[in-house]
C-alpha positions in Angstrom: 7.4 37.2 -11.3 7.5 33.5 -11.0 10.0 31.6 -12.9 10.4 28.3 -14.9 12.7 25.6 -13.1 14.1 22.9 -16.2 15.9 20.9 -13.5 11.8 20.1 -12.3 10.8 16.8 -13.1 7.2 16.8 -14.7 5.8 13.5 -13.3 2.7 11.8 -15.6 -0.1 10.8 -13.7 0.8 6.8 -13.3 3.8 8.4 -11.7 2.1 10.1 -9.2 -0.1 6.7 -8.4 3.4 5.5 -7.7 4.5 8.4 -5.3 0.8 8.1 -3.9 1.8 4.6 -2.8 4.8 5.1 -1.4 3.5 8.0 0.5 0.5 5.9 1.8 2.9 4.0 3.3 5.1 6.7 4.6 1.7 7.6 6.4 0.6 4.2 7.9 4.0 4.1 9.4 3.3 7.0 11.6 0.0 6.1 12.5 1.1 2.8 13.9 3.5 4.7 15.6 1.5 7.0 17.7 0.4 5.1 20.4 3.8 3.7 21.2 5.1 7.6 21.7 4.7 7.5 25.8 7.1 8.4 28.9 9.8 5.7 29.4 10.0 4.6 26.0 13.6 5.0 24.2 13.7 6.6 20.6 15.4 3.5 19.6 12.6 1.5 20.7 10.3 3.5 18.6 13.1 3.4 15.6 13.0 -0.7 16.1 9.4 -0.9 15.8 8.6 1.1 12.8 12.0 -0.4 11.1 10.2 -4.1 11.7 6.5 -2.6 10.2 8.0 -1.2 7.3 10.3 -4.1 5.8 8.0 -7.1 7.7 4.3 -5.6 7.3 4.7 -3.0 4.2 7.2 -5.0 2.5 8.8 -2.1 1.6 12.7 -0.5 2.3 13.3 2.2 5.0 14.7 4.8 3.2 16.9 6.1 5.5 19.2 3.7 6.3 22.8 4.3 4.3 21.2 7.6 2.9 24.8 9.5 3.2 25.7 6.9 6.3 22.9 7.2 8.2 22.6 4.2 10.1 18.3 4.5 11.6 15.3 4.3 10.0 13.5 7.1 11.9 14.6 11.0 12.7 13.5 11.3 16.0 14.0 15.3 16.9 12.6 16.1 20.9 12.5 19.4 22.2 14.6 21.7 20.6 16.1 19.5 17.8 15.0 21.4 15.2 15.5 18.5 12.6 17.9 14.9 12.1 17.8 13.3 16.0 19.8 10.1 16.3 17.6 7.2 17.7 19.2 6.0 21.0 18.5 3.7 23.5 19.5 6.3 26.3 17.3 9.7 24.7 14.2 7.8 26.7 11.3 10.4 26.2 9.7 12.1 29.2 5.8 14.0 30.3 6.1 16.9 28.5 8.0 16.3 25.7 7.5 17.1 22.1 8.7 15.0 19.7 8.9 15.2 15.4 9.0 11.8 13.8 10.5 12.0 10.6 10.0 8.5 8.1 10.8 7.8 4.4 10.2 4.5 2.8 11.0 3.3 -0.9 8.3 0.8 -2.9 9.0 -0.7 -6.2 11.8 2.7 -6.5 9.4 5.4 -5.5 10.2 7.4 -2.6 7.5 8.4 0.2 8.6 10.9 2.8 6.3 12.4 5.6 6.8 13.3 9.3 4.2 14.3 12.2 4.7 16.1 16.1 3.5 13.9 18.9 3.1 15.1 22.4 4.4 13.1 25.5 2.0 13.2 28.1 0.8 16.3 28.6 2.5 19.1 26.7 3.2 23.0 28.1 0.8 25.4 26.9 3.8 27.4 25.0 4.8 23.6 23.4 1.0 22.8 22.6 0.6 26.6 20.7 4.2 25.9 18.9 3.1 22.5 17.6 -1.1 23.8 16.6 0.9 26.6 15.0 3.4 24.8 12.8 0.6 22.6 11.8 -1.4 25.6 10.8 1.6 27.2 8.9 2.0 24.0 6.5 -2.0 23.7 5.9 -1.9 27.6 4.5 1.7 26.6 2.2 -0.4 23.7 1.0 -3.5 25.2 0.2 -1.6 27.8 -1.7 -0.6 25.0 -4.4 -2.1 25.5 -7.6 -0.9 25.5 -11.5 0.3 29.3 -11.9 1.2 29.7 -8.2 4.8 30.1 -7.4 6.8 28.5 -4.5 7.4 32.5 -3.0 3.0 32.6 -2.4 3.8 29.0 -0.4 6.5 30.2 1.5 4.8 33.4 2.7 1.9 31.9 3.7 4.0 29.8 6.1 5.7 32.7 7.2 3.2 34.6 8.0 1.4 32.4 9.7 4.5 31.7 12.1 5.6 35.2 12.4 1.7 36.2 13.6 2.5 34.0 16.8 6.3 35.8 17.2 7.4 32.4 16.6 10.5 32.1 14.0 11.0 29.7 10.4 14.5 28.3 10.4 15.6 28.8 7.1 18.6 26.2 6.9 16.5 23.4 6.2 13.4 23.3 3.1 10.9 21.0 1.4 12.7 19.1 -1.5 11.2 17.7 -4.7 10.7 13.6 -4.6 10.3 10.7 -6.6 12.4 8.1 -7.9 14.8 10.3 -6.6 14.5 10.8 -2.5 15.7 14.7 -2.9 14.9 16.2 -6.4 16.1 19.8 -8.0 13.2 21.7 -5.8 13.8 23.8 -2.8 10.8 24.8 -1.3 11.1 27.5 1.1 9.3 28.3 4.3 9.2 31.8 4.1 9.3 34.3 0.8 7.0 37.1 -1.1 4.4 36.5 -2.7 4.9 35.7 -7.1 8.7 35.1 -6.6 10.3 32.0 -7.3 9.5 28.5 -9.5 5.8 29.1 -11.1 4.1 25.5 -9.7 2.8 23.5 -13.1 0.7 20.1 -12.9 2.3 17.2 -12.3 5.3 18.9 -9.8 5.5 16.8 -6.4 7.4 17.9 -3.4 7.4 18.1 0.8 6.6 21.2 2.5 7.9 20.9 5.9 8.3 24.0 7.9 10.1 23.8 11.0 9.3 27.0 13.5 11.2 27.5 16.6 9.7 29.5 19.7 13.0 31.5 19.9 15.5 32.8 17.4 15.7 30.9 14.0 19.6 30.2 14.2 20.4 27.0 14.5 23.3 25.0 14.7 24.4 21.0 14.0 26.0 19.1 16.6 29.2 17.0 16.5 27.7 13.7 15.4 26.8 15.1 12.1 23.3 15.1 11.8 21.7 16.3 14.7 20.4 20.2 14.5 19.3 22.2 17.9 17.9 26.0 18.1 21.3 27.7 19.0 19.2 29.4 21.8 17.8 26.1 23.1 14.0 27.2 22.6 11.8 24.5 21.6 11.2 23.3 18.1 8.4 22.0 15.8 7.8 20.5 12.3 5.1 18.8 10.1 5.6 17.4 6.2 3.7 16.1 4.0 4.1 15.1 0.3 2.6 17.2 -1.9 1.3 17.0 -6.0 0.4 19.7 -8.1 -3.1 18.7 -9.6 -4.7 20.3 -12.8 -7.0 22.9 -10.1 -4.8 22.6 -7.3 -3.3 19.8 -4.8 -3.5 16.5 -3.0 -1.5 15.7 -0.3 -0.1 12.2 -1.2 0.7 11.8 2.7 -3.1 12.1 4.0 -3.1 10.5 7.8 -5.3 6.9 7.1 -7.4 8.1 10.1 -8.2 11.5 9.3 -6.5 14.6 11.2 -8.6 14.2 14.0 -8.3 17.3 16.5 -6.8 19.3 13.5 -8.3 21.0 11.1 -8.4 19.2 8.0 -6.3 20.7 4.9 -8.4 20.3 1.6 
């Protein structure tokens, strides 16, 4: 049975238009971004750039810098970083690659969080079926969002959709609740049974953000701190969006500004 949660913050509608605009933002930011993902360019470069769009052209704050010391605006995970890469001027990205880009920005105190997968070149077949498939598995959590739902149906429906592929959910990182507050009293979990956990109510808003590794699900943080790798080195993949529970369902408060093109859309 699904269970009430009184840590939850409830947020009112003009609350949510406040979240939506922060997340807009959160959104543009990767957008911009895309076409400056290419062999030869340094994650820093890309960490500069969106740093410069968010404070100069949004005139908003990059969340991320001094959230518990972190020093970049960007997480910049290639390959099998599962979550948390460091921006640096030598991790210059390569054909083939994969890469998650991970931004959060703050307007007028509201907190908008959203990351994407963009291929380097041309991706491997086994990279191109990890990334389609993560996408996939956080389109079925999201469409499971709905008053009376609980956060167990979203978590199996990501599951099962990883699982179906062999693939694995790491289950040392979940979606969080957001607002005012970058990481509110909401776990969401990737994985779960169906009518277990927090019953969803109107007015709830939190990331799903499942990250599904080719290999094992073990994973392990490096010594800088932040940095998390498969422990088997397989490759790695994760989407998020911001999500709000709506009277007969959801919206996603990070829609793409141009559409999701080659993927399927999620409403």
């Amino acid at each position: 049975m699904g269970a009430r949660h009184p840590q939850v913050i409830i947020k009112t509608p003009a609350e949510i238009a406040q979240s939506r605009i922060a997340a807009q933002l959160a959104a543009r930011v990767l957008q911009m971004i895309g076409p400056y993902v290419q062999p030869g360019v340094s994650t820093e470069e890309l960490d500069d750039r969106c740093r410069e769009f968010i404070v100069n052209e949004l005139q908003a704050t990059p969340a991320n810098i001094g959230y518990h010391g972190y020093t970049k605006t960007l997480c910049t995970s290639v390959n099998h970083v599962v979550c948390h890469g460091i921006p640096a001027a030598d991790k210059v990205l390569k054909k083939g690659d994969i890469i998650n880009i991970d931004v959060a920005v703050i307007k007028d105190g509201w907190f908008g969080d959203t990351s994407r997968m963009y291929y380097v070149g041309e991706p491997s077949r086994l990279a191109r079926r990890l990334v389609e498939t993560t996408y996939e598995a956080m389109c079925a959590g999201i469409r499971q969002v709905r008053p009376g739902a609980t956060l167990g149906d979203v978590g199996h429906a990501i599951q099962s959709v990883a699982e179906r592929e062999r693939f694995s959910i790491v289950r040392d990182y979940c979606g969080h609740g957001i607002g005012q507050i970058y990481h509110e009293d909401l776990q969401v979990l990737h994985y779960g049974q169906r009518g277990q956990g927090i019953t969803l109510e109107e007015g709830m808003v939190f990331t799903i953000e499942p990250m599904v590794n080719v290999g094992r699900r073990e994973t392990r943080e490096l010594a800088d701190g932040w940095t998390v790798v498969t422990r088997d080195h397989s490759l790695s993949a994760q989407w998020e969006h911001m999500v709000a529970v709506t009277a007969d369902g959801f919206e996603v408060l990070t829609a793409w500004p141009e559409g999701t093109g080659s993927y399927p859309a999620i409403g």
